[in-house]
C-alpha positions in Angstrom: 101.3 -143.7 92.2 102.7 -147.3 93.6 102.7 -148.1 97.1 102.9 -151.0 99.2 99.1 -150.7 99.3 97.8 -150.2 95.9 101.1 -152.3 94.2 99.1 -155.6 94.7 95.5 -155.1 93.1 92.6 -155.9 95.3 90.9 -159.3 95.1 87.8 -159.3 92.3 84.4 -158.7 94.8 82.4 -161.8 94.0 86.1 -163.6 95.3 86.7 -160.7 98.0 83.0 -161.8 99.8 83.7 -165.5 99.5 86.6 -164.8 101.5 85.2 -162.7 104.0 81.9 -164.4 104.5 84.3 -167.4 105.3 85.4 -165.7 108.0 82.5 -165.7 109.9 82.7 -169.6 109.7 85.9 -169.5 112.0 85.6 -166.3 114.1 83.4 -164.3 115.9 84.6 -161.0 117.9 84.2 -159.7 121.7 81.6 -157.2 120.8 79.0 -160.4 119.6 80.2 -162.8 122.6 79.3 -160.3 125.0 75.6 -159.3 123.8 75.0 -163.7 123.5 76.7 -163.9 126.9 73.9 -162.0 128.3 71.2 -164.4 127.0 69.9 -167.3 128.9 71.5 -169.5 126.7 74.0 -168.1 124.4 74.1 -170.9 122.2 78.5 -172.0 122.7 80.4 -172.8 125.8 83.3 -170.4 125.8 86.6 -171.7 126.2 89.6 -169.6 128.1 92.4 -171.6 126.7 95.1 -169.9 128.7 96.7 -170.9 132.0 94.9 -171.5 135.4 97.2 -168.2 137.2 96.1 -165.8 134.0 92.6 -167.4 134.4 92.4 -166.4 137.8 93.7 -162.5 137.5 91.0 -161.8 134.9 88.7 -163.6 132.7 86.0 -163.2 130.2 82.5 -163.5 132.7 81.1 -167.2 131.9 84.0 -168.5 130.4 85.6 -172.3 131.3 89.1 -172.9 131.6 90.8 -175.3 129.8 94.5 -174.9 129.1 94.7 -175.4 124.8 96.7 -178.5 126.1 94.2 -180.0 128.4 91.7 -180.1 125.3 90.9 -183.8 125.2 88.0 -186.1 124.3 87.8 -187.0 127.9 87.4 -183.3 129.1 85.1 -182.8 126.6 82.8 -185.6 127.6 80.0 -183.9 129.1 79.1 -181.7 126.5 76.8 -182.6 123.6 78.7 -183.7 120.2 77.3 -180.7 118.2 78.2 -178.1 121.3 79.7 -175.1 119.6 83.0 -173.9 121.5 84.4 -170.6 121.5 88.1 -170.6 122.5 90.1 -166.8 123.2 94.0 -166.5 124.8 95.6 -163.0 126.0 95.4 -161.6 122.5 96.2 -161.0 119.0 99.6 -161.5 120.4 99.2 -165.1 121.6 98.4 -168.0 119.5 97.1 -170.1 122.5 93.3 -169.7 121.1 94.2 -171.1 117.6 96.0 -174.0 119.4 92.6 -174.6 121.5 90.5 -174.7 118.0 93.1 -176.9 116.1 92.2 -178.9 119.2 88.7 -179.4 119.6 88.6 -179.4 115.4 90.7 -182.8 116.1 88.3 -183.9 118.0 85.5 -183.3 115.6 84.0 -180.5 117.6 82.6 -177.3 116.2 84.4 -174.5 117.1 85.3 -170.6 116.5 87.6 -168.1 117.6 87.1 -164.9 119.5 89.4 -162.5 117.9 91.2 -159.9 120.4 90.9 -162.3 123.1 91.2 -160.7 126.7 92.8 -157.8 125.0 89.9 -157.0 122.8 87.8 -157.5 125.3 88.8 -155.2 127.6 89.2 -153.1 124.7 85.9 -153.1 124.1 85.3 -151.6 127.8 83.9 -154.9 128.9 84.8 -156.3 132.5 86.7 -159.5 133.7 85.8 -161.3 136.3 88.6 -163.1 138.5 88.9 -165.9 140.5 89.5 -169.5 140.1 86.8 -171.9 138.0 84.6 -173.7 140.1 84.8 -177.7 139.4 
């Protein structure tokens, strides 16, 4: 029986894990970000690329604000060339995360996205902080 599902066969599997394992090139999820946020060093500087006000009424603990259009070489200055940046938004809803990785992968900077953004996170049961960035 044809459905919407099955009418479209699936992808060989030697091409269906080149595709996935890509994946893992260009995201990572909430679930991973948390357990390296609670190393010493977790290895990326995580980006909140949304707004200074939705920054403020929750935000993922250890994360930097920068607005997806404030992402420029200057900002960027005083991280090392080869930092890996890990940018999230509201949600699946919002495309201001991939705006933040087109971005900083203009600027030549490594860079992933958290999938779910603040929605996944607090999906996942993990807490925000609030508060404005310190400078």
């Amino acid at each position: 029986m044809s459905n919407a599902v099955t009418r479209i066969p699936a992808a060989p599997s030697t091409q269906a894990l080149q595709h996935f394992e890509a994946a893992f090139t260009f995201e990572t999820d909430c679930w991973d970000v948390h357990d390296a946020m609670q190393q010493d060093e977790p290895g990326f500087v995580l980006i909140d690329a949304r707004s200074p006000a939705h920054y403020q009424r929750g935000h993922v603990p250890g994360a930097v604000n920068i607005p997806h259009g404030k992402i420029i070489a200057s900002r960027l200055a005083t991280y090392p060339a080869d930092t890996l940046f890990v940018v999230y938004c509201a949600g699946p809803h919002c495309n201001g995360a991939a705006r933040a990785a087109v971005r900083l992968a203009q600027l030549g900077r490594p860079v992933k996205l958290m999938a779910g953004g603040i929605t996944g996170w607090v999906d996942e049961g993990f807490e925000l902080a609030a508060g404005a960035q310190d400078d």
